[in-house]
MIMINU-820619 format. One record per residue (C-alpha): residue number from 1; residue in one letter; x, y, z. Coordinates in nm, 4 decimals, decimal comma. Example, Ala and Ser with C-alpha at 12.3 -4.5 7.8 and 13.67 -1.06 7.14 Angstrom:
BEGIN
SITE|num|residuo|c1|c2|c3
SITE|1|A|1,2300|-0,4500|0,7800
SITE|2|S|1,3670|-0,1060|0,7140
// end
This chain:
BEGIN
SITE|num|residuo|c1|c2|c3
SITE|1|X|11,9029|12,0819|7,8076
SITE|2|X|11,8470|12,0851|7,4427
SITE|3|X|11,4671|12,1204|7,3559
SITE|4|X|11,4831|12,2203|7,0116
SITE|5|X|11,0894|12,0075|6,9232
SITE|6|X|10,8109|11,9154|7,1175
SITE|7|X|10,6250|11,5899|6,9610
SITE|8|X|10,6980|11,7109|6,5866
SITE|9|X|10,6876|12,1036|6,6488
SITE|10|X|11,0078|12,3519|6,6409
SITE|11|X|11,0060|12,5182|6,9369
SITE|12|X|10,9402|12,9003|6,8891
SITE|13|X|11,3246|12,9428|7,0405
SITE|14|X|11,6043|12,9728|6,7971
SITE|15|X|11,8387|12,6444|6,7255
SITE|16|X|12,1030|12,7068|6,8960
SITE|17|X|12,2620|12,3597|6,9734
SITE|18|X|12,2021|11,9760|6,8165
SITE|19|X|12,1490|11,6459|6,9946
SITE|20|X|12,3403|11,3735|6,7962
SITE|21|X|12,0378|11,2528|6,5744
SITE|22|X|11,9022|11,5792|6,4923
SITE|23|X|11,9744|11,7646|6,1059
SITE|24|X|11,9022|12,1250|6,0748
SITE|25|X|11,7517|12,1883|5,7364
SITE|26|X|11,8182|12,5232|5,5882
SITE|27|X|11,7313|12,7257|5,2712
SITE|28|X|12,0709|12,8345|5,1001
SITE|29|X|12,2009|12,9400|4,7387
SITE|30|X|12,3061|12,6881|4,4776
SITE|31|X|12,6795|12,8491|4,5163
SITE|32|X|12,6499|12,7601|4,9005
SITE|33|X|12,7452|13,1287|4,9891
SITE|34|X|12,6701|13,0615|5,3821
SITE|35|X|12,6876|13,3936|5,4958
SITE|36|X|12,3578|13,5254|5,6349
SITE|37|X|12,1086|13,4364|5,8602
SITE|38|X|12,0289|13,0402|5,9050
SITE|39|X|12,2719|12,9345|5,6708
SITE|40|X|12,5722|13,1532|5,8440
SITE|41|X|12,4707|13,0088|6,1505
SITE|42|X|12,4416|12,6497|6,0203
SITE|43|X|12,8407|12,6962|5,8860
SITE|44|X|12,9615|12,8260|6,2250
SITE|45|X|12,7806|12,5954|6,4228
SITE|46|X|12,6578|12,2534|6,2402
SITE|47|X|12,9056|12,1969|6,0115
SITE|48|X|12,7338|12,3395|5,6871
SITE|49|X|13,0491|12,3604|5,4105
SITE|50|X|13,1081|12,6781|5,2229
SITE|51|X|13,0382|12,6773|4,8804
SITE|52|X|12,8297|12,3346|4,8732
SITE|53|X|12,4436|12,4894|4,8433
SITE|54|X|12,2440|12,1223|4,8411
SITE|55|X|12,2464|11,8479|5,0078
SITE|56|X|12,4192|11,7131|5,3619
SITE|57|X|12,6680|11,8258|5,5024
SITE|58|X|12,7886|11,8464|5,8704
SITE|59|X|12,4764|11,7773|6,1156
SITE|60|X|12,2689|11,9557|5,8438
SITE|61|X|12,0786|11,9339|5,5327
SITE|62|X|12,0989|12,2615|5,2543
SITE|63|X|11,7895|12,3246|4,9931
SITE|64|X|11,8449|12,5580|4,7515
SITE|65|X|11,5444|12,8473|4,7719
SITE|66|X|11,7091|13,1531|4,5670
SITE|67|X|11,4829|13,1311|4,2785
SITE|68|X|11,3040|13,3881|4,1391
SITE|69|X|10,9875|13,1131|4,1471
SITE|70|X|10,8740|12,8461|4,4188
SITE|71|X|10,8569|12,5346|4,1304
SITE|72|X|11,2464|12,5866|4,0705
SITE|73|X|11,2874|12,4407|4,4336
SITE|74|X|11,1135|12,1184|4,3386
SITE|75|X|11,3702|11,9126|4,2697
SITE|76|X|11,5744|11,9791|4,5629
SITE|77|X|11,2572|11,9237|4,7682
SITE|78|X|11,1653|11,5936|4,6244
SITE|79|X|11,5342|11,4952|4,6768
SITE|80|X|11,5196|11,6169|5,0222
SITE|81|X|11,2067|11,3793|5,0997
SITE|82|X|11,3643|11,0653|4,9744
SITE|83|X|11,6962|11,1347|5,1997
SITE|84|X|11,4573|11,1914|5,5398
SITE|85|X|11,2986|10,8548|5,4421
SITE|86|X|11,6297|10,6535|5,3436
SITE|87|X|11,7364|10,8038|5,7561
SITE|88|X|11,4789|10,6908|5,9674
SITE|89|X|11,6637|10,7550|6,2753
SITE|90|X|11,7781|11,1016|6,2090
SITE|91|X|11,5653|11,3891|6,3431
SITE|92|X|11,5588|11,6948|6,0718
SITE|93|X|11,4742|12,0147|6,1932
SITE|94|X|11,2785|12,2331|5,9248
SITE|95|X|11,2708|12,5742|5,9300
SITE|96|X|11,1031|12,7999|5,7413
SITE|97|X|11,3148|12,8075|5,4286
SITE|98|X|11,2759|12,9810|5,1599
SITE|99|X|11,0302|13,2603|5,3521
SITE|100|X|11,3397|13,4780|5,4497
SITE|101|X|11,5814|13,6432|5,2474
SITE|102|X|11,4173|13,4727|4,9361
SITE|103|X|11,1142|13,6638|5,0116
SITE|104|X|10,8360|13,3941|4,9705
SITE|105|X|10,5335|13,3066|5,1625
SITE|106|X|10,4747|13,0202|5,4279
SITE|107|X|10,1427|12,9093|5,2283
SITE|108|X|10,3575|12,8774|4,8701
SITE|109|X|10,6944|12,6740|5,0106
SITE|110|X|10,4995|12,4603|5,2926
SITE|111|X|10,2852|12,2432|5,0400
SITE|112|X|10,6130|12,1558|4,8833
SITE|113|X|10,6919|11,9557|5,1800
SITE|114|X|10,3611|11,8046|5,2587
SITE|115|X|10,4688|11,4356|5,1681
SITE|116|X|10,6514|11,4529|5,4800
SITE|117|X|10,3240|11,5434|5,7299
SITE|118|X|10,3309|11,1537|5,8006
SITE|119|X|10,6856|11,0825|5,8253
SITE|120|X|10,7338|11,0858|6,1717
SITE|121|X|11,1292|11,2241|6,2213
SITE|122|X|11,0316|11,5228|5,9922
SITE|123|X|10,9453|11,8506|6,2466
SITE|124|X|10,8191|12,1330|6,1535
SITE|125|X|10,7497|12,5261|6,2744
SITE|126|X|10,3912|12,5541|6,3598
SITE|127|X|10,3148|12,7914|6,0327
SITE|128|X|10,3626|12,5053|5,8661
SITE|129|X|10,1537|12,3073|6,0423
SITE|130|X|9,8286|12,5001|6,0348
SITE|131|X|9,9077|12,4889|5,6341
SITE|132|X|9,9257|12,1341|5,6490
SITE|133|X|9,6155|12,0720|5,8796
SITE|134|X|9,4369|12,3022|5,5775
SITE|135|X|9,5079|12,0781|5,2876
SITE|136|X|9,4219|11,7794|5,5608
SITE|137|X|9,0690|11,9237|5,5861
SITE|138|X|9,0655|11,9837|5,2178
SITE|139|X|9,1397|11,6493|5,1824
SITE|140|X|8,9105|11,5254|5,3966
SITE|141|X|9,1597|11,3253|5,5944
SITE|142|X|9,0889|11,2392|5,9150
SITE|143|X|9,3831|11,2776|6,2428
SITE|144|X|9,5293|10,9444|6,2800
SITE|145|X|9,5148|10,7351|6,6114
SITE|146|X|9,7359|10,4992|6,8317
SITE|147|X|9,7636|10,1873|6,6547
SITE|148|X|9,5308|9,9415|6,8305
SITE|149|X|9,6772|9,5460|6,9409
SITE|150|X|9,3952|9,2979|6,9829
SITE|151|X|9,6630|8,9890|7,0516
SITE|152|X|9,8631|8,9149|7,3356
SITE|153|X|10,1628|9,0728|7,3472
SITE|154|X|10,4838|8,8516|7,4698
SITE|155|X|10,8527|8,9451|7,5049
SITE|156|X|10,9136|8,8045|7,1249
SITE|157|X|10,6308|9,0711|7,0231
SITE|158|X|10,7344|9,3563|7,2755
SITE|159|X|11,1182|9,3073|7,0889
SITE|160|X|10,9766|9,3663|6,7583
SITE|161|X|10,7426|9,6581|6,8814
SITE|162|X|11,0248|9,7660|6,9889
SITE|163|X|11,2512|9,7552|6,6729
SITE|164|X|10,9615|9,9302|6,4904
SITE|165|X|10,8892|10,1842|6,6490
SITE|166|X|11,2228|10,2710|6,7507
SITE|167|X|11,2316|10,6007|6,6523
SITE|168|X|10,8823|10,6952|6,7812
SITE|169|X|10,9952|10,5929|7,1550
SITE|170|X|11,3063|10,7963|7,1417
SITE|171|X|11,1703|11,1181|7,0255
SITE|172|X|10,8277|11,0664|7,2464
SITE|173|X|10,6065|11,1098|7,0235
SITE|174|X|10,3468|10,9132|7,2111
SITE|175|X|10,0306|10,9004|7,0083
SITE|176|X|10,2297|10,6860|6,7205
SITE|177|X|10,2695|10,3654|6,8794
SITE|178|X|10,0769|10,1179|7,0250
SITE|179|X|9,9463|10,1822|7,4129
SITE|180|X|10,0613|9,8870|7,6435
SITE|181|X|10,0997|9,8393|8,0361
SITE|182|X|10,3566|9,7145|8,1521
SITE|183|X|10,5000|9,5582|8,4430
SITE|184|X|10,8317|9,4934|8,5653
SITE|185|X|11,0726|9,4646|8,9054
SITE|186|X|11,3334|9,7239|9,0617
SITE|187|X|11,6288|9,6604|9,2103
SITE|188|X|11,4254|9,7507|9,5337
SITE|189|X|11,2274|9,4410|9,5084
SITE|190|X|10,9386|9,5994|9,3937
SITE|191|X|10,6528|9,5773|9,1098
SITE|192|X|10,7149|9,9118|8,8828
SITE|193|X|10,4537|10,0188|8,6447
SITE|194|X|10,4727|10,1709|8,3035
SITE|195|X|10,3620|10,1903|7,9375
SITE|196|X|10,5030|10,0622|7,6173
SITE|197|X|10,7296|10,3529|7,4834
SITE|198|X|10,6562|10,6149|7,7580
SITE|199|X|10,9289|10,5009|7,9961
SITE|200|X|11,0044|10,1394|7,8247
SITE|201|X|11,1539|9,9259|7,6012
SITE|202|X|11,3328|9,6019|7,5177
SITE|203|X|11,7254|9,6924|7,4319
SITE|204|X|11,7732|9,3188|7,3229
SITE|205|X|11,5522|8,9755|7,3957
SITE|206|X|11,6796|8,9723|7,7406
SITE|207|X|11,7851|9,3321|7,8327
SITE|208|X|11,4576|9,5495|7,9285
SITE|209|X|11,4983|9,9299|8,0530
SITE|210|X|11,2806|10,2065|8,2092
SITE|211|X|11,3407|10,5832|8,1759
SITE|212|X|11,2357|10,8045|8,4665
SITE|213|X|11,3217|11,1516|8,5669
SITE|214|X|11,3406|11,1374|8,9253
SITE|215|X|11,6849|11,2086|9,0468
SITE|216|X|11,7165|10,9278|9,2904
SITE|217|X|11,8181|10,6862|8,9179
SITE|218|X|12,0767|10,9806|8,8157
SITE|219|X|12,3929|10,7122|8,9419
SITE|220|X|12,1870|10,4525|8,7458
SITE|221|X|12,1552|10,6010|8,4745
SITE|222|X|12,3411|10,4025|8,1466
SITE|223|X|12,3537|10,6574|7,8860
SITE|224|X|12,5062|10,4442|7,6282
SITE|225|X|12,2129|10,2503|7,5808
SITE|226|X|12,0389|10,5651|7,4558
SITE|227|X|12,2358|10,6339|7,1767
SITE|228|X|12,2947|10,2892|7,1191
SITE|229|X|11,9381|10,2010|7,0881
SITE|230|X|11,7910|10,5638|6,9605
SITE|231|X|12,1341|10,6972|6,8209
SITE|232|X|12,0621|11,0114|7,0500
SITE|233|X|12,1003|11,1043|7,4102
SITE|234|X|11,7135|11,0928|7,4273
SITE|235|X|11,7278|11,4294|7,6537
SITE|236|X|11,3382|11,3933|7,7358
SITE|237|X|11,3569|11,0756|7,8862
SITE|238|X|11,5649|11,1441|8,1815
SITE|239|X|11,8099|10,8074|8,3366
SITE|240|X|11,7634|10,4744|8,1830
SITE|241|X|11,8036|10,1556|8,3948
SITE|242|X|11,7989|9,7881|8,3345
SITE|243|X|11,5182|9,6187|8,5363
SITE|244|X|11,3330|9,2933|8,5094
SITE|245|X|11,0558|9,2449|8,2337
SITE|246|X|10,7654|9,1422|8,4745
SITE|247|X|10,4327|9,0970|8,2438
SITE|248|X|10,1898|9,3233|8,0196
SITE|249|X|9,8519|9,3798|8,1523
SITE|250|X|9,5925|9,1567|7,9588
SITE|251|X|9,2280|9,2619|7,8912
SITE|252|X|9,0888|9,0287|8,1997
SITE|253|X|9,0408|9,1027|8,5847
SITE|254|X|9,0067|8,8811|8,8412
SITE|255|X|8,7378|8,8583|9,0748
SITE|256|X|8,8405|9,1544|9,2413
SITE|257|X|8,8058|9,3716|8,9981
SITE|258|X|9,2302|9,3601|8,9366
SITE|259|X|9,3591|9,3649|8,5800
SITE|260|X|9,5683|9,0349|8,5239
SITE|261|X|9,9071|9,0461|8,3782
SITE|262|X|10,1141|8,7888|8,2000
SITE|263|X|10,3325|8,5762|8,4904
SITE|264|X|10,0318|8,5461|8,7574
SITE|265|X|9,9119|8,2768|8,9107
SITE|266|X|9,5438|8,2304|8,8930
SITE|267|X|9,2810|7,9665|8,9846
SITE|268|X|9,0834|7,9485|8,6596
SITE|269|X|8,7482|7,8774|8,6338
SITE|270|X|8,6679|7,6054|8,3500
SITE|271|X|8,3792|7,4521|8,1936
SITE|272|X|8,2973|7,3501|8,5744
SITE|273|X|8,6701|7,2405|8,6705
SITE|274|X|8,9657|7,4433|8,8461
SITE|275|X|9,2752|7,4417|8,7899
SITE|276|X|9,5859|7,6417|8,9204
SITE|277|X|9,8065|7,7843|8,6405
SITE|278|X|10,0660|8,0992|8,4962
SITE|279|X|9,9293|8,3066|8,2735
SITE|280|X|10,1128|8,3380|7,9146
SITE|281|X|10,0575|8,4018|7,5720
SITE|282|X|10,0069|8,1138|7,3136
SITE|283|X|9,9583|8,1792|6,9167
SITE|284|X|9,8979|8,5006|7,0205
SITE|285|X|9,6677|8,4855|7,2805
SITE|286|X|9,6223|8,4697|7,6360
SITE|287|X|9,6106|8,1783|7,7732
SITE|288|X|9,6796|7,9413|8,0792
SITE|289|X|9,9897|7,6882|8,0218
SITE|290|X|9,9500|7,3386|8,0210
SITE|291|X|10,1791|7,0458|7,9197
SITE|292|X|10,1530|7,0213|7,5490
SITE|293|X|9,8068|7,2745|7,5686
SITE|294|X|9,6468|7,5829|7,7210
SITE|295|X|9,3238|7,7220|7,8045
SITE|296|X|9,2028|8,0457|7,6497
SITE|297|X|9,1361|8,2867|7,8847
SITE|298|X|8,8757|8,4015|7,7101
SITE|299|X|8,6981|8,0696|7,7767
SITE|300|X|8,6954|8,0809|8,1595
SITE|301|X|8,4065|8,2270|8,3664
SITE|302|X|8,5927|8,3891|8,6655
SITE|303|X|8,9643|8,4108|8,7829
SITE|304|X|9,1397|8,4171|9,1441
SITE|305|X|9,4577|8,5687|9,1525
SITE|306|X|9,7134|8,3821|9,3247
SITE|307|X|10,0431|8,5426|9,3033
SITE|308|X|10,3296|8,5596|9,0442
SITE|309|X|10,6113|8,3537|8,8891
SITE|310|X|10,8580|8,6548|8,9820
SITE|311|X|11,0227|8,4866|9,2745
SITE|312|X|11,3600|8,3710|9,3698
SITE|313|X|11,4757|8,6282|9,0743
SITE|314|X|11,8631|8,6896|8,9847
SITE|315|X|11,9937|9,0158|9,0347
SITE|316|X|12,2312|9,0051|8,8088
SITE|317|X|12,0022|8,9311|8,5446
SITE|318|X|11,9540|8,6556|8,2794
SITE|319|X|11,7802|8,5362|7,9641
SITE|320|X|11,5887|8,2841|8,2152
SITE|321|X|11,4138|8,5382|8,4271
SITE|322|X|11,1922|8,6112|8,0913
SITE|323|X|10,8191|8,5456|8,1908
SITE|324|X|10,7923|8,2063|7,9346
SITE|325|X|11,0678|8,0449|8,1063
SITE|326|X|10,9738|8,1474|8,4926
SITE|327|X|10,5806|8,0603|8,3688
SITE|328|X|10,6974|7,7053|8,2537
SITE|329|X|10,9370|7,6604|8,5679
SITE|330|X|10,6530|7,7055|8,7853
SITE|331|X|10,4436|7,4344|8,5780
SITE|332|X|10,7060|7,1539|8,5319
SITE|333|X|10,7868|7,2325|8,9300
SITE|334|X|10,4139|7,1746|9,0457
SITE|335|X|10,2695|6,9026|8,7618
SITE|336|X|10,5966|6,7532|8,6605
SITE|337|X|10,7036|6,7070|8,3229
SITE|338|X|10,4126|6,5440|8,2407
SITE|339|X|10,1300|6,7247|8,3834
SITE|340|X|10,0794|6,5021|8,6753
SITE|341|X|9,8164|6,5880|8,9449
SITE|342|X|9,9355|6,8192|9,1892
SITE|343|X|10,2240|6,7182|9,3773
SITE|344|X|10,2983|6,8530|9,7322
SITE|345|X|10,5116|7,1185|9,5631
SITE|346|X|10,2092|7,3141|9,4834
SITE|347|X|10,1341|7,4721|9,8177
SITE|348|X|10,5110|7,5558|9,8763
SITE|349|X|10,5121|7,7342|9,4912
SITE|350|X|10,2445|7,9197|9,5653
SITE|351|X|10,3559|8,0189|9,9000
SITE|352|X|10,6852|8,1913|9,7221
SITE|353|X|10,3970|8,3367|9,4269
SITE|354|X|10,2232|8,4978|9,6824
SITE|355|X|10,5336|8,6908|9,8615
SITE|356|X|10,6551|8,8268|9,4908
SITE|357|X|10,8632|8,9820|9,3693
SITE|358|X|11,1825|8,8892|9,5449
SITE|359|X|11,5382|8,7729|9,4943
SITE|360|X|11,5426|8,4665|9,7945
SITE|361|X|11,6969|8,2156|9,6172
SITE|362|X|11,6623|7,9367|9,9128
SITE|363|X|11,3211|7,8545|10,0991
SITE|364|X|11,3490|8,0075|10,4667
SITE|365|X|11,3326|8,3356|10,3956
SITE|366|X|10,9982|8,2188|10,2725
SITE|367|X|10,8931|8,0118|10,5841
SITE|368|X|11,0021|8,2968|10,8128
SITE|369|X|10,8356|8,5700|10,6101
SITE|370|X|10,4570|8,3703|10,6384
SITE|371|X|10,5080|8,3070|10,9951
SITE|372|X|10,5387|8,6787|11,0364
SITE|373|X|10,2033|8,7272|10,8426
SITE|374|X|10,3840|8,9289|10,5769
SITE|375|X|10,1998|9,0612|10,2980
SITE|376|X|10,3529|9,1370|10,0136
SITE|377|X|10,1187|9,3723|9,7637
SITE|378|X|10,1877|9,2555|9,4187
SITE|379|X|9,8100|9,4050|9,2940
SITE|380|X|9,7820|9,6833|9,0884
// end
């Protein structure tokens, strides 16, 4: 397995091989005379051309460094910069140009490149990190954290969380993106737990995957989606597999002490009323679904958890199985489409919340599953 970085560090082992996002950045000489040391190896190996000393070329990137002073490098360096930024989903590889053969220090060709500390796809030997974490505290600059999300988070907004941080999920680097918990189903029936990035993310509106590690996935596993979604083979995230998008944890519990996720079923407690609802997210917030309203979440005293929408699912996957559409199914099904009272339909819908998740697609499996005294455990 290829492990040339962890997070945005070189490994200490020599670069030997290149996944398919990954640039190896190497010091040359403006003739391009790739004979020695990492450029030799970079024109055996990554396609470096003979006789072109700047610039790309093959899976790698040459900066001139045979000067007889560190400022003549400057312009290549500042050229360098923009090109990393203009290819936000290539991985560049720096070594430690320029501190070889050309004889100068880490501490005098490092601050050159400092623009790129924040630049996420830029990685770096760890000499060159300790320099940058110097001028940091010289700075006065303090270590940045996971971005923070006080809204609720839908499919629409997990899509374009997705989008954005798209090169941040593939190369694991986990403390750059926002932290959410997520929920979804297996094929085995099951409720599967993960977090936003870690093992997760939305391939299109409708088309949600999980990464794991364990072998029993490996005949799963659809690789093309890796490269096709982090233009890589994404070596550190193990087998990908479409599953269904089942809900992200919201900031309330019920009155057990559960966290509540997005497609539940609660009895909500409100301004001295009940009422039996899905949970969603409207403008942004959390809220209960009503006919051409909600309720805030955030205004209710207490909640009972009831069950979930994620029943009678379709295993072969569609855009209806998102939790908006199964959330307003549920409503129109119990209060009709005009938010009648109750309707006998209730108690049967909530029946089929409470055994969730599952694919039955007709009622007896249902009937026969209660009369057994079945429980299925859909809290987390």
């Amino acid at each position: 397995m290829v492990s040339n970085y962890k997070g945005r560090k070189l490994s200490t082992e020599s670069i030997r091989e290149l996944t398919r996002c990954e640039v190896f950045v190497f010091g040359s000489n403006l003739e391009g005379k790739h004979r020695g040391g990492a450029a030799g190896y970079a024109c055996r190996h990554f396609g470096a051309t003979f006789g072109q000393g700047v610039g790309p070329q093959g899976q790698c990137y040459a900066i001139p460094t045979m000067f007889e002073t560190v400022g003549e490098m400057i312009p290549y360096v500042q050229e360098f910069i923009e090109y990393v930024k203009d290819h936000p989903m290539n991985r560049f590889l720096i070594t430690r140009l320029g501190c070889g053969i050309a004889g100068f220090k880490d501490h005098q060709v490092a601050p050159l490149f400092y623009e790129l500390r924040d630049v996420n796809n830029a990685v770096f030997a760890l000499e060159w990190w300790l320099i940058f974490f110097d001028i940091d505290m010289r700075l006065g600059r303090q270590e940045e954290k996971s971005p923070e999300l006080n809204y609720g988070i839908d499919e629409e907004e997990l899509v374009r969380l997705s989008r954005m941080y798209r090169y941040e999920i593939g190369a694991a680097l986990n403390n750059s993106y926002p932290h959410i918990k997520i929920r979804y189903v297996d094929g085995d029936g099951k409720f599967g737990y993960t977090s936003f990035g870690f093992g997760f993310f939305f391939h299109s509106p409708w088309e949600f995957y999980v990464c794991s590690k364990d072998e029993k996935y490996k005949d799963q596993h659809a690789d093309y989606i890796f490269y096709d979604e982090f233009h890589d083979e994404c070596p550190n995230k193990g087998y990908v597999r479409r599953v269904h998008f089942a809900g992200v944890r919201t900031p309330f519990k019920d009155k057990r002490g559960d966290y509540i996720y997005t497609g539940d079923i609660v009895r909500a407690y409100f301004h001295g009323a009940s009422y039996v609802l899905p949970v969603g997210v409207i403008h942004e917030e959390y809220a209960l679904l009503l006919d051409n309203h909600c309720i805030h979440m955030s205004e209710c005293s207490k909640f009972d958890r009831l069950g979930t929408v994620f029943y009678g699912l379709d295993a072969e996957f569609n855009d209806d199985q998102l939790v908006r559409n199964r959330n307003g199914r549920f409503f129109r099904s119990v209060y009709g489409a005009f938010a009648c009272p109750p309707t006998s339909t209730l108690g049967k819908e909530l029946l089929k919340a409470r055994l969730t998740p599952n694919f039955f697609t007709d009622n007896i499996p249902y009937i026969v599953l209660n009369e057994l005294g079945v429980e299925y455990n859909w809290r987390h």
